[in-house]
PDB file of N, CA, C and O in Angstrom:
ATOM      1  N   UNK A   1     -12.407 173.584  56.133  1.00  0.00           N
ATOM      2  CA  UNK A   1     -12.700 172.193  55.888  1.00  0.00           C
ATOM      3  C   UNK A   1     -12.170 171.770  54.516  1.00  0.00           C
ATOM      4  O   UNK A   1     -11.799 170.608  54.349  1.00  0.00           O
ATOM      5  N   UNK A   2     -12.120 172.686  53.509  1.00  0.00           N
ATOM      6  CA  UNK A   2     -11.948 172.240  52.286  1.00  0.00           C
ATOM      7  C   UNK A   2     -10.321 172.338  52.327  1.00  0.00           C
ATOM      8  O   UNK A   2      -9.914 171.536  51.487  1.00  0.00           O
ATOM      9  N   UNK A   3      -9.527 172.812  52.784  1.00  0.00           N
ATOM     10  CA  UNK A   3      -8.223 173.011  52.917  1.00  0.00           C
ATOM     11  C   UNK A   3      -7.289 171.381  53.575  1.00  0.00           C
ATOM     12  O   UNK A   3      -6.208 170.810  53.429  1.00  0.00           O
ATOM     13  N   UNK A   4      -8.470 171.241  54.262  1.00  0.00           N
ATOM     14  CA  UNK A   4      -7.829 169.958  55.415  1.00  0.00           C
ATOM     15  C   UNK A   4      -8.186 168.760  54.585  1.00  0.00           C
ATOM     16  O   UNK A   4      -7.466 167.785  54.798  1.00  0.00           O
ATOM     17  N   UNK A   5      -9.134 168.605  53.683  1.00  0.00           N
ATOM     18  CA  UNK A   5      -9.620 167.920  52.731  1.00  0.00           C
ATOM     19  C   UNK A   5      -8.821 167.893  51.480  1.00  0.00           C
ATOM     20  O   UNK A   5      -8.789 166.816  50.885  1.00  0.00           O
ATOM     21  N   UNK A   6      -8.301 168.695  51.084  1.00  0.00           N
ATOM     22  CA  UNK A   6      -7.264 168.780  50.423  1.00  0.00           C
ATOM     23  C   UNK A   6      -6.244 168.498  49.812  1.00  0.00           C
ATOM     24  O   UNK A   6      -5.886 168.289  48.653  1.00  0.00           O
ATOM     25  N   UNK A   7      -5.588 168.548  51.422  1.00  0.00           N
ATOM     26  CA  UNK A   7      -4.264 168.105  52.414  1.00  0.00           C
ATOM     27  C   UNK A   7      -4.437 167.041  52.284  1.00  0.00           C
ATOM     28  O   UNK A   7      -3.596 166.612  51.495  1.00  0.00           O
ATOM     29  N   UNK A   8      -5.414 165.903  52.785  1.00  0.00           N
ATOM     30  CA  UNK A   8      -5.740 164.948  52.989  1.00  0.00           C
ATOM     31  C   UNK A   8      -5.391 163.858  51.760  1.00  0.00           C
ATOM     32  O   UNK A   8      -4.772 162.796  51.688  1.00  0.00           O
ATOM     33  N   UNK A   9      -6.185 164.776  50.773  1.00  0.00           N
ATOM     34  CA  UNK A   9      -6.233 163.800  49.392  1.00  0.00           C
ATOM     35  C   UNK A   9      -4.899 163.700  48.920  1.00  0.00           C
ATOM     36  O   UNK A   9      -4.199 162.743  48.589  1.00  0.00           O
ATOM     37  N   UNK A  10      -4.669 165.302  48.986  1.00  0.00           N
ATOM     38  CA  UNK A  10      -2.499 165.247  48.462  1.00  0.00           C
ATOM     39  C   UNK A  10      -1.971 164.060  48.817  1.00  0.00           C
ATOM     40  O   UNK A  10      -1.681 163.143  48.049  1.00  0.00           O
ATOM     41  N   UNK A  11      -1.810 164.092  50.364  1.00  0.00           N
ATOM     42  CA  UNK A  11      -1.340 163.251  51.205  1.00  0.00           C
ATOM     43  C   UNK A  11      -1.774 161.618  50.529  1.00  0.00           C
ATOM     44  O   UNK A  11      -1.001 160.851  49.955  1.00  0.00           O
ATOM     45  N   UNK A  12      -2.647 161.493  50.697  1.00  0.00           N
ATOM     46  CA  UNK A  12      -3.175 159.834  49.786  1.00  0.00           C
ATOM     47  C   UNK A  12      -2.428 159.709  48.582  1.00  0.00           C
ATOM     48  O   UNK A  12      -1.711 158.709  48.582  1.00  0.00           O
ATOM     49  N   UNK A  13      -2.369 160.420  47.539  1.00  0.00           N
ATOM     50  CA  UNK A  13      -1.728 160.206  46.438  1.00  0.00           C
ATOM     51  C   UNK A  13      -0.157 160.386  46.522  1.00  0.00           C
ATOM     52  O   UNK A  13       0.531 159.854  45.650  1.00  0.00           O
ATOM     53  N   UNK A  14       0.423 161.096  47.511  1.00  0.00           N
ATOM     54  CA  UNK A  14       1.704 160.954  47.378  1.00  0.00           C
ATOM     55  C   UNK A  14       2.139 159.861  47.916  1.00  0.00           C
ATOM     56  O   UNK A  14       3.264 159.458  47.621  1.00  0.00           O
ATOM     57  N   UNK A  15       1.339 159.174  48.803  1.00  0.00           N
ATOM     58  CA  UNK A  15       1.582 157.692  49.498  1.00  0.00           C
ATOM     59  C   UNK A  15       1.405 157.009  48.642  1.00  0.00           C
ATOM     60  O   UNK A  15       2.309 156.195  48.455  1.00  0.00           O
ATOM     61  N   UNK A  16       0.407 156.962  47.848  1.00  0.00           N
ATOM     62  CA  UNK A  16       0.200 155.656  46.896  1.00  0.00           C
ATOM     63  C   UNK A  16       1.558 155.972  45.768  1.00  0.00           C
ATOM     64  O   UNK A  16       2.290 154.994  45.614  1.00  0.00           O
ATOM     65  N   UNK A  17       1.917 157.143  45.038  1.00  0.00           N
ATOM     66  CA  UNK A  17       2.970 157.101  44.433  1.00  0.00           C
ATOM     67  C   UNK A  17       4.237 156.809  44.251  1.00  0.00           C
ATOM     68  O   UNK A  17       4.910 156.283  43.365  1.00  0.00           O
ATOM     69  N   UNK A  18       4.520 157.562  45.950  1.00  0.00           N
ATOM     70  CA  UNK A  18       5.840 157.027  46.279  1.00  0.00           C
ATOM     71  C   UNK A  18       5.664 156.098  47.088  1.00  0.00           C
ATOM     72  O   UNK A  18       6.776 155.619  47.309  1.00  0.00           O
ATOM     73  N   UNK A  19       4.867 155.546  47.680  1.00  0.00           N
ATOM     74  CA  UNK A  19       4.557 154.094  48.956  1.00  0.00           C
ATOM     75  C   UNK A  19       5.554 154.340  50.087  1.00  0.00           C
ATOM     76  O   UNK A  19       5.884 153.409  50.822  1.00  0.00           O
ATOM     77  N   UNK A  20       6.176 155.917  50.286  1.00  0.00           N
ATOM     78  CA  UNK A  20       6.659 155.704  51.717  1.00  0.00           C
ATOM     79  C   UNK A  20       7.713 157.102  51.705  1.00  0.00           C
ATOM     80  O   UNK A  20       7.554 158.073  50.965  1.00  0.00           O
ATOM     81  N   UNK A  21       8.511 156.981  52.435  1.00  0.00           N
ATOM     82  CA  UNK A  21       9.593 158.554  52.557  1.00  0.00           C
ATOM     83  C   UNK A  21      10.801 157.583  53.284  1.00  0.00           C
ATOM     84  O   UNK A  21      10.720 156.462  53.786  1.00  0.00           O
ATOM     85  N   UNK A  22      11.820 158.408  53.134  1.00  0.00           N
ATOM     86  CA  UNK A  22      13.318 157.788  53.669  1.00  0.00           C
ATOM     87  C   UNK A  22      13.795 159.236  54.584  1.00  0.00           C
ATOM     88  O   UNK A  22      13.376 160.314  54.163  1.00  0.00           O
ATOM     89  N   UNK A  23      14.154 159.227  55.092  1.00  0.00           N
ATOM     90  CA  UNK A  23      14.988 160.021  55.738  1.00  0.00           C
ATOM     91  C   UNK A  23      16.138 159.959  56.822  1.00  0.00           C
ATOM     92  O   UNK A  23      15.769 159.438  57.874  1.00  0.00           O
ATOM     93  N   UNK A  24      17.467 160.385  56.787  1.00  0.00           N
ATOM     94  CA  UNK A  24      18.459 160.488  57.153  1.00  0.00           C
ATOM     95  C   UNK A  24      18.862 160.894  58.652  1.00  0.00           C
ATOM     96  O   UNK A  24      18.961 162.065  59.017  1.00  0.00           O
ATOM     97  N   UNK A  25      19.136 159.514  59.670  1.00  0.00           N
ATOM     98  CA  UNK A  25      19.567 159.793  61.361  1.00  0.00           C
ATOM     99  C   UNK A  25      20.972 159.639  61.221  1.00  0.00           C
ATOM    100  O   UNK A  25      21.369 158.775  60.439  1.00  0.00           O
ATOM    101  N   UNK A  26      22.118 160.608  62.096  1.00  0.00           N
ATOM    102  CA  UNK A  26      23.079 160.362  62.372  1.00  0.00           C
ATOM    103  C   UNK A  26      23.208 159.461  63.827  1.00  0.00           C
ATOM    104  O   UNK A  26      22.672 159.717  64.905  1.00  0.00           O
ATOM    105  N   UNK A  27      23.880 158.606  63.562  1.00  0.00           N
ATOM    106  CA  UNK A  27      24.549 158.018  64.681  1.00  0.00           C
ATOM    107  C   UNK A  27      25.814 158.062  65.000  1.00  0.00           C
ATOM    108  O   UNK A  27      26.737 157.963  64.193  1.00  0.00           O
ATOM    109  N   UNK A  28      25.915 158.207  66.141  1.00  0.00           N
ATOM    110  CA  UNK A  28      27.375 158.697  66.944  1.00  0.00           C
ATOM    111  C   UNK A  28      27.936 157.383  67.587  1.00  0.00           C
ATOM    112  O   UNK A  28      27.628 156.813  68.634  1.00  0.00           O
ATOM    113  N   UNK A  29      29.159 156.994  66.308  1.00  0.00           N
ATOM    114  CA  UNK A  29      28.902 155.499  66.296  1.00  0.00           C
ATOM    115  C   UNK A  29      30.892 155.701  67.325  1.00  0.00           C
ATOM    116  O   UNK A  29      31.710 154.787  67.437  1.00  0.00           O
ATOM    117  N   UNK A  30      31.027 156.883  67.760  1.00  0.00           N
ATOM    118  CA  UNK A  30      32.879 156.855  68.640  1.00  0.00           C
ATOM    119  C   UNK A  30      32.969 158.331  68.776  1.00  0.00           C
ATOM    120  O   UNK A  30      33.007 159.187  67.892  1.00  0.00           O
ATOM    121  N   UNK A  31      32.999 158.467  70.249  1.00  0.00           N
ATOM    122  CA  UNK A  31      33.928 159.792  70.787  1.00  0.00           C
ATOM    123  C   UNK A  31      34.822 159.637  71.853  1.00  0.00           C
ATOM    124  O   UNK A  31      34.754 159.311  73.038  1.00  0.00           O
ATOM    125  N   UNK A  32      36.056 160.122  70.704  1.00  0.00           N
ATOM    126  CA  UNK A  32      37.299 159.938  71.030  1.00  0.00           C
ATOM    127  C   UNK A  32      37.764 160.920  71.824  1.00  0.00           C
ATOM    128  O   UNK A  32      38.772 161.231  71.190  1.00  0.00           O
ATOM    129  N   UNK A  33      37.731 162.017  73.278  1.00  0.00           N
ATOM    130  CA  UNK A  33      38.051 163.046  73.617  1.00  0.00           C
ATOM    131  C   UNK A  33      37.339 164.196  73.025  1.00  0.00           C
ATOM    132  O   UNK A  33      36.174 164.469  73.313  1.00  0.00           O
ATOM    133  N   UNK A  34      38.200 164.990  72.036  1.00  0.00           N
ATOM    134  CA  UNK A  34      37.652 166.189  71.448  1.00  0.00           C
ATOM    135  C   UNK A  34      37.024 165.768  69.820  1.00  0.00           C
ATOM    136  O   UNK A  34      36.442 166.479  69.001  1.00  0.00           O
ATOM    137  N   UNK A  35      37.527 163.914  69.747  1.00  0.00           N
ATOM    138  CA  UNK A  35      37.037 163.897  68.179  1.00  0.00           C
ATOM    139  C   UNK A  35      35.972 162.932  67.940  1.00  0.00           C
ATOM    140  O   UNK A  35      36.073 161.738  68.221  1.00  0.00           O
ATOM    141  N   UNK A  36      35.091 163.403  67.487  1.00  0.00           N
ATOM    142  CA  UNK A  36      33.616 162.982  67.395  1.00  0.00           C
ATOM    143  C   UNK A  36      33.231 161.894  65.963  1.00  0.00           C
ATOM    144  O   UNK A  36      33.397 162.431  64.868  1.00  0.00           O
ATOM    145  N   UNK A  37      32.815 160.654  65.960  1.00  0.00           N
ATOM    146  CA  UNK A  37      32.720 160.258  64.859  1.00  0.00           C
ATOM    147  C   UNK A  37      31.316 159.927  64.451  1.00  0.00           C
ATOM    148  O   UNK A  37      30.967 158.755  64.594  1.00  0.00           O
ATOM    149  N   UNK A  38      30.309 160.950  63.875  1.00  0.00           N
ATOM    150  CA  UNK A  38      29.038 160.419  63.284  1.00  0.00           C
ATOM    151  C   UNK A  38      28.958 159.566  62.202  1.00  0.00           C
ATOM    152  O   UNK A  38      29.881 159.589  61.388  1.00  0.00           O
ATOM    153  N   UNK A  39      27.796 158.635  62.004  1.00  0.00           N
ATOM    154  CA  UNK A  39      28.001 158.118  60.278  1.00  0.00           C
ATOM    155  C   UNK A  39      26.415 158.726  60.138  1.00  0.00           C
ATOM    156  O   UNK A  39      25.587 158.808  61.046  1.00  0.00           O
ATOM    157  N   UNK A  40      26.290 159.036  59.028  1.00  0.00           N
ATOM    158  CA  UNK A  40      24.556 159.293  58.719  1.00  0.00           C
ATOM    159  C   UNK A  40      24.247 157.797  57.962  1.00  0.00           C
ATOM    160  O   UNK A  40      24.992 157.211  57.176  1.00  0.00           O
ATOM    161  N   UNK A  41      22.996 157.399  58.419  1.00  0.00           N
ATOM    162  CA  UNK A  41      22.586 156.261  58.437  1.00  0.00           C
ATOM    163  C   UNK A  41      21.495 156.599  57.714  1.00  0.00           C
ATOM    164  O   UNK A  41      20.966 157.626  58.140  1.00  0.00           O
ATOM    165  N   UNK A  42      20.710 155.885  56.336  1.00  0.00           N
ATOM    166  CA  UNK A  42      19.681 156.233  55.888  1.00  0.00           C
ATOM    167  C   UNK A  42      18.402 155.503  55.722  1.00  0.00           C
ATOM    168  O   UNK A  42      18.395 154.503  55.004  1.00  0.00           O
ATOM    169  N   UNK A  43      17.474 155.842  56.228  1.00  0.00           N
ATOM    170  CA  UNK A  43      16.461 154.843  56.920  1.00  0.00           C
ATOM    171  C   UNK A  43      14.858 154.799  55.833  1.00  0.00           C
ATOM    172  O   UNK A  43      14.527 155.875  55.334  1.00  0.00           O
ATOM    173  N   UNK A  44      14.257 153.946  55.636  1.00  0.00           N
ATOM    174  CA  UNK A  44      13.001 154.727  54.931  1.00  0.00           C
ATOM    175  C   UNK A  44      11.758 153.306  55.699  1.00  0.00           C
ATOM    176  O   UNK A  44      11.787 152.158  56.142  1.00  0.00           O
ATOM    177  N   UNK A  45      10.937 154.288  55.457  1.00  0.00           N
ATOM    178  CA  UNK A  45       9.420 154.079  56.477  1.00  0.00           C
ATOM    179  C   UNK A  45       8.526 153.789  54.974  1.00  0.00           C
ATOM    180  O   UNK A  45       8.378 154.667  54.124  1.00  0.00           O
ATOM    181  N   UNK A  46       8.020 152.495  54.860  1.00  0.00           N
ATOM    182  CA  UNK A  46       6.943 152.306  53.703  1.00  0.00           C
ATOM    183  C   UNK A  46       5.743 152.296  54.539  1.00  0.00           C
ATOM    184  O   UNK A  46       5.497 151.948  55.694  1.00  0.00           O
ATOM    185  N   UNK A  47       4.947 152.895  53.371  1.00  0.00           N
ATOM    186  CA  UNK A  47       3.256 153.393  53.504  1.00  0.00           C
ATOM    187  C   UNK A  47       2.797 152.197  52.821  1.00  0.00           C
ATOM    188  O   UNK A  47       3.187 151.561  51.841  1.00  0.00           O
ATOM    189  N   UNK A  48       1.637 152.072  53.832  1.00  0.00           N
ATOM    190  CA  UNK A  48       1.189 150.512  53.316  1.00  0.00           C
ATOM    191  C   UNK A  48       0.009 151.022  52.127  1.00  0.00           C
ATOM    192  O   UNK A  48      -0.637 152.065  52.221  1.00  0.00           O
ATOM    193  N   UNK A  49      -0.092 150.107  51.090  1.00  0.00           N
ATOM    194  CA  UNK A  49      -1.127 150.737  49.958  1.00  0.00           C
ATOM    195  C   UNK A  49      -2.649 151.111  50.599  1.00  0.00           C
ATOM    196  O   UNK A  49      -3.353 151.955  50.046  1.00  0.00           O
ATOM    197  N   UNK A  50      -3.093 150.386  51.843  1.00  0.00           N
ATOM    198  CA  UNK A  50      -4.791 150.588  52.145  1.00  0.00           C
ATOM    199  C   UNK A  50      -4.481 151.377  52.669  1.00  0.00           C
ATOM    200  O   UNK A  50      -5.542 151.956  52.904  1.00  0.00           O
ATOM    201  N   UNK A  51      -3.332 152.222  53.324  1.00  0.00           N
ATOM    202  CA  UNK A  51      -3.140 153.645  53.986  1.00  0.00           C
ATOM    203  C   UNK A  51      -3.494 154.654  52.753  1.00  0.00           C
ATOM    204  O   UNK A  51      -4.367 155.518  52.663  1.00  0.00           O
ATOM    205  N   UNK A  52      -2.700 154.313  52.027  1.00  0.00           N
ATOM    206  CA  UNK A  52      -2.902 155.390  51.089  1.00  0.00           C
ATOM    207  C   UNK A  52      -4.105 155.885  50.285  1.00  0.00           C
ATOM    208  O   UNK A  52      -4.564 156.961  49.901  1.00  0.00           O
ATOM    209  N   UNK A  53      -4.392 154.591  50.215  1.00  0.00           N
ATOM    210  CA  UNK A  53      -6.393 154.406  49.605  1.00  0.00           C
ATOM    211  C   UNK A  53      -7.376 155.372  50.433  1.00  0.00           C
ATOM    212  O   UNK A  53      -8.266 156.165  50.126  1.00  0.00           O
ATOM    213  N   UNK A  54      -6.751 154.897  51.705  1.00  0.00           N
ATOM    214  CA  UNK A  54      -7.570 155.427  52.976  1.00  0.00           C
ATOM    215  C   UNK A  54      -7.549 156.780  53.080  1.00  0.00           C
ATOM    216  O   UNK A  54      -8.373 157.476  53.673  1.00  0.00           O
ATOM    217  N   UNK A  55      -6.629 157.116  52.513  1.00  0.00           N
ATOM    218  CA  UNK A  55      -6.359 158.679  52.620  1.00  0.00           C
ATOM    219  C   UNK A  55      -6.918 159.395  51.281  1.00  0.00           C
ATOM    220  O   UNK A  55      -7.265 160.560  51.478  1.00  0.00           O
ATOM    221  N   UNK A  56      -7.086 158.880  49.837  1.00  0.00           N
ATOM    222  CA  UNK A  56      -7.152 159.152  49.263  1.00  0.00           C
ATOM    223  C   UNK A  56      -9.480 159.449  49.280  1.00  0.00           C
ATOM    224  O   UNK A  56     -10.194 160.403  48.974  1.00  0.00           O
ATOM    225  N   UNK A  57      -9.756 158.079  49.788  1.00  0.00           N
ATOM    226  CA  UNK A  57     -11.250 158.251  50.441  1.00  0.00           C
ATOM    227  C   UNK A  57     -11.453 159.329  51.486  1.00  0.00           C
ATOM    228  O   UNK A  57     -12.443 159.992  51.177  1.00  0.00           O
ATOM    229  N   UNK A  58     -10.966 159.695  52.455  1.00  0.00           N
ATOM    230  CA  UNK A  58     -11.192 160.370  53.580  1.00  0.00           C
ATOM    231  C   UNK A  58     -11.163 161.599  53.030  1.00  0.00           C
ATOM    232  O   UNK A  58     -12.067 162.412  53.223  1.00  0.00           O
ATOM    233  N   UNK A  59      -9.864 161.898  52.118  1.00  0.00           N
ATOM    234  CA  UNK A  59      -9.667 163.388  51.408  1.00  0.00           C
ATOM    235  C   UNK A  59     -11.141 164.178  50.450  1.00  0.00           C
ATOM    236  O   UNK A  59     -11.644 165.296  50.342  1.00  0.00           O
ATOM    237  N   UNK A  60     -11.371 162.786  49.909  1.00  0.00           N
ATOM    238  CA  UNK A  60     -12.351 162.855  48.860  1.00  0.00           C
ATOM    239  C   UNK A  60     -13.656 162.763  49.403  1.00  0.00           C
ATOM    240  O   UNK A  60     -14.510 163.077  48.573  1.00  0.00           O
ATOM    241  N   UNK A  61     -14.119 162.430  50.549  1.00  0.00           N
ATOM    242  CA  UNK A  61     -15.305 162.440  51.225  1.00  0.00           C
ATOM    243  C   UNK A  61     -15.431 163.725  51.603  1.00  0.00           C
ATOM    244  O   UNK A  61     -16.378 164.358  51.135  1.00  0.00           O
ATOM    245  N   UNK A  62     -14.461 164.405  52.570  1.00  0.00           N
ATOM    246  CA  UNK A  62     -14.564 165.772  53.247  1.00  0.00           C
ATOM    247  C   UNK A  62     -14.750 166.623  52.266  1.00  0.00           C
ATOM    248  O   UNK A  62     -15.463 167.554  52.640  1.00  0.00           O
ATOM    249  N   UNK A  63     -14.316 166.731  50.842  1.00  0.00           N
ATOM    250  CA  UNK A  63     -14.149 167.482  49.758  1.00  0.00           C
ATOM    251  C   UNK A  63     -15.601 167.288  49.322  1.00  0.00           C
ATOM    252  O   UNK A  63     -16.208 168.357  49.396  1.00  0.00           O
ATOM    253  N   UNK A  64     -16.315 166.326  48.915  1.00  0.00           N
ATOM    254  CA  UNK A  64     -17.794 166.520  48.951  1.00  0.00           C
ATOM    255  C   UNK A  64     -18.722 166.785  50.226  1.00  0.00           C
ATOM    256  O   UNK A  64     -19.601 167.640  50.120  1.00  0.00           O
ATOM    257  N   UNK A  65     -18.568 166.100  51.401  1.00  0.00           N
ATOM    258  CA  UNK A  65     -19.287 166.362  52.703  1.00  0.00           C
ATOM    259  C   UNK A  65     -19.199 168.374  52.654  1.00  0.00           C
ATOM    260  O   UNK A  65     -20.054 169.176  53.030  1.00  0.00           O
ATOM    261  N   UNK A  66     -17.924 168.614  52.084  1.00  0.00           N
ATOM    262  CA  UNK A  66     -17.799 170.592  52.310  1.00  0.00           C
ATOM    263  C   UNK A  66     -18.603 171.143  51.878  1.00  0.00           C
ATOM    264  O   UNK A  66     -19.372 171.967  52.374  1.00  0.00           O
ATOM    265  N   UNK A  67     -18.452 170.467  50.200  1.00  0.00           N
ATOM    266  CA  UNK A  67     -19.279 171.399  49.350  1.00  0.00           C
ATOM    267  C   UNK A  67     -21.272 171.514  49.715  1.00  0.00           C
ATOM    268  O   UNK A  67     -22.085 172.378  49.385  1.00  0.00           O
ATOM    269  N   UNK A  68     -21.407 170.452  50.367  1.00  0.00           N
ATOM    270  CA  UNK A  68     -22.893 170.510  50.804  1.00  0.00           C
ATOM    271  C   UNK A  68     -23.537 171.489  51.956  1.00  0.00           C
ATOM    272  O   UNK A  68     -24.740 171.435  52.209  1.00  0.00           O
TER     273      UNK A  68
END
């Protein structure tokens, strides 16, 4: 319990810090026969701030609810 509680709180504060993550899809934007043309396309997903709050409470509840 205290592990997942943890996790939890990490998780809250890295949302509120960075407010989101980006990460990189290729799209297969022409194939020509044997020649293939990807572009990597770079995309990012924002974390809304009451997510992060939310996470940062939930983390911090389980972390006392454990210790009892």
């Amino acid at each position: 319990m205290r592990t997942i509680a943890i996790v939890v709180l990490v998780a809250g504060v890295l949302a509120l810090a960075y407010g989101g993550f980006s990460y990189t899809q290729d799209t297969h934007e022409a194939k020509l026969g044997p020649l293939q043309v990807s572009v990597p396309e770079k995309k990012r997903v924002n974390v809304p701030i009451w997510a992060g709050v939310g996470l940062v409470v939930v983390g911090a509840g389980l972390l006392v609810a454990g210790k009892k």
